[in-house]
N, C-alpha and C positions, 0 to 999 in steps of 0.2 A: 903736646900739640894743642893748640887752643883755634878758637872758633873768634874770630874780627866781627860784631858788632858793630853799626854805625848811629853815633849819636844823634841827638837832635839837634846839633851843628856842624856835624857828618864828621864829626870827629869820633876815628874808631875807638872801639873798647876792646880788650881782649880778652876770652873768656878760657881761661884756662883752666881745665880740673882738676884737683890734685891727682897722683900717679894712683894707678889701682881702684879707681872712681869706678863705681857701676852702680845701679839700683839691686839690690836683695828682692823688693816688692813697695809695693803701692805703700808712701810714706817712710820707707826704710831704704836707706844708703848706703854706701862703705868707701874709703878711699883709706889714702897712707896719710901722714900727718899734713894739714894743709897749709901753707903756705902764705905770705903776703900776695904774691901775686896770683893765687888761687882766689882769694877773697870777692873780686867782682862773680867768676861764677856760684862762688855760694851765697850770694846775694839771691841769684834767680829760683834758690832750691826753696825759699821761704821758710828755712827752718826755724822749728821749736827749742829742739836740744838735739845737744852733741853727749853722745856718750864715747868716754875718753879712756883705755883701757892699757895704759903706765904708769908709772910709778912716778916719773919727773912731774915735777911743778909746771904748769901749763904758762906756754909763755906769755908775757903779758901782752904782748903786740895781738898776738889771739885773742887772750880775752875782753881786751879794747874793743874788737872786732865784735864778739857774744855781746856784750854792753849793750855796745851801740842798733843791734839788730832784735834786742829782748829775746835771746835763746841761752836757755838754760844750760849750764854745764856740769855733768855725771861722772864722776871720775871713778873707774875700780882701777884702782893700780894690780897691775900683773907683772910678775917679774919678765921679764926679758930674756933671760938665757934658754938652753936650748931645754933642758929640762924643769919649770918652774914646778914647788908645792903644790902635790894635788890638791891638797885641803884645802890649798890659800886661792888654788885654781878655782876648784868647786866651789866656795862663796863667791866670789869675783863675777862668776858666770852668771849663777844665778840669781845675786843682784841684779847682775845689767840684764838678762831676762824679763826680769820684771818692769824695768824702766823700757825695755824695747819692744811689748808687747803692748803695750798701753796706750791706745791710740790716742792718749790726749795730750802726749809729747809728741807729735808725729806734726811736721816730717822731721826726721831724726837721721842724723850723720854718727855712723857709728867709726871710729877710727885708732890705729895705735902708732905706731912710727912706721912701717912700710906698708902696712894694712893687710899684711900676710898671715902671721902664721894667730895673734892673739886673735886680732879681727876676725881670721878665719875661721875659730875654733869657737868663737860667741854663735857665726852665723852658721855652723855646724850644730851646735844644739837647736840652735832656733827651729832650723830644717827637723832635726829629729823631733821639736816640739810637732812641729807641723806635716808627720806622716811620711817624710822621706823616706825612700828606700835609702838605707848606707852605701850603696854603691853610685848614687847621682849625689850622695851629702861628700863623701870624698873626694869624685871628679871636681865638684867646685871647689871644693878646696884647693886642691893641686891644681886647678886653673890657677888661680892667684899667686899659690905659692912658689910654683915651676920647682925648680933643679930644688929649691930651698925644704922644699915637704920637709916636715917633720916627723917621723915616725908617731912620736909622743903625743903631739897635736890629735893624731889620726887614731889612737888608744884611749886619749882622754874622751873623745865626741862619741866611740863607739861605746865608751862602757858608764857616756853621763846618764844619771838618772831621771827621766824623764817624767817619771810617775810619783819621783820625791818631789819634783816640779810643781806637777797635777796634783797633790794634796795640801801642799804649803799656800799652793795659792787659787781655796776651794771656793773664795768666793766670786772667780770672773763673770762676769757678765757678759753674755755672748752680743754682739752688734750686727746686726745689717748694714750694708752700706757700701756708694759707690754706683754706678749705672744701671741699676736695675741687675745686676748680678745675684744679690745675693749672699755677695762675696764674706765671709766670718771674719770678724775681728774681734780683738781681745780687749777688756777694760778691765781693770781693777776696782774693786770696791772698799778693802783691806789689806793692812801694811803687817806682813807677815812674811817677808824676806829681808835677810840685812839691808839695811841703807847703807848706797852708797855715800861718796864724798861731794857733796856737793857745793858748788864752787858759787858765795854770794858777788854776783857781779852786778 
């Protein structure tokens, strides 16, 4: 379902998000893979970077799209199947951790092909970075994922290491910021998690 816009020759626009679109938080995104005709609405998101979490070649039509808007593209590919390499999981994650706390890629589209279960399982640590209770880190998830839940998914986010997190990357620097909140955000100062794949567009 998309939202009609009217131009400034009252010719309408249509703004449509891709499926499974919501905000995580202030700068941070999620949807399923996005689409051409998605493109006008992620126009109005002003993004930075998209971090992209599969293993396919990013199509070009997309990346035309990154070019042209100067947003970065982060790729950790993750296997697809119902049960991927924890190992290959566990770097994966916390690569894109590190790119998705760092508010100087913000605002940032995190996304994989339905925006379910890998999407879900990034913004499940993230929560657990950020003091979730595991019982509201799983409800969102299985909001997203419906009938699709993964067990594995919901195994891997309870038993990732949060505090391996919190020592790899000792040197954040805490930020203020936002309306007079208060609100904490995260920056990096050093590069002491995998790099991911990043895409020269």
């Amino acid at each position: 379902m998309g939202v009609i816009v009217e131009g400034e020759e009252g010719n309408g626009v249509v703004m449509e998000p891709p499926p499974n679109f919501s905000m995580v938080e202030e700068g941070i995104c999620r949807s399923s893979f996005p689409q051409r005709r998605n493109f006008a609405f992620l126009e109005t998101l002003d993004l930075r970077s998209v971090i992209y979490l599969c293993q396919e070649p990013y199509p070009e039509e997309n990346l035309e799209f990154l070019r042209s808007h100067n947003i970065r593209l982060f790729q950790f590919g993750i296997e697809g199947k119902t049960e991927p390499s924890v190992a290959s999981l566990k770097d994966a994650i916390r690569g894109a951790l590190k790119i998705l706390i760092d508010v100087r890629n913000h605002p940032v589209l995190i996304h994989c092909k339905r925006g379910k279960h890998r999407t879900g399982s990034l913004v499940g640590c993230l929560r657990k970075l950020q003091n979730w209770c595991l019982s509201s880190v799983f409800e969102e998830y299985q909001r997203f994922a419906g009938i699709k839940s993964r067990k594995a998914d919901l195994r891997f986010i309870e038993t990732f290491d949060i505090i391996c997190i919190r020592q790899c990357l000792h040197s954040i620097i805490y930020q203020y910021q936002g309306y007079g909140s208060k609100k904490r955000r995260l920056l990096y100062s050093e590069e002491t998690v995998q790099k991911p794949q990043i895409t020269s567009i």
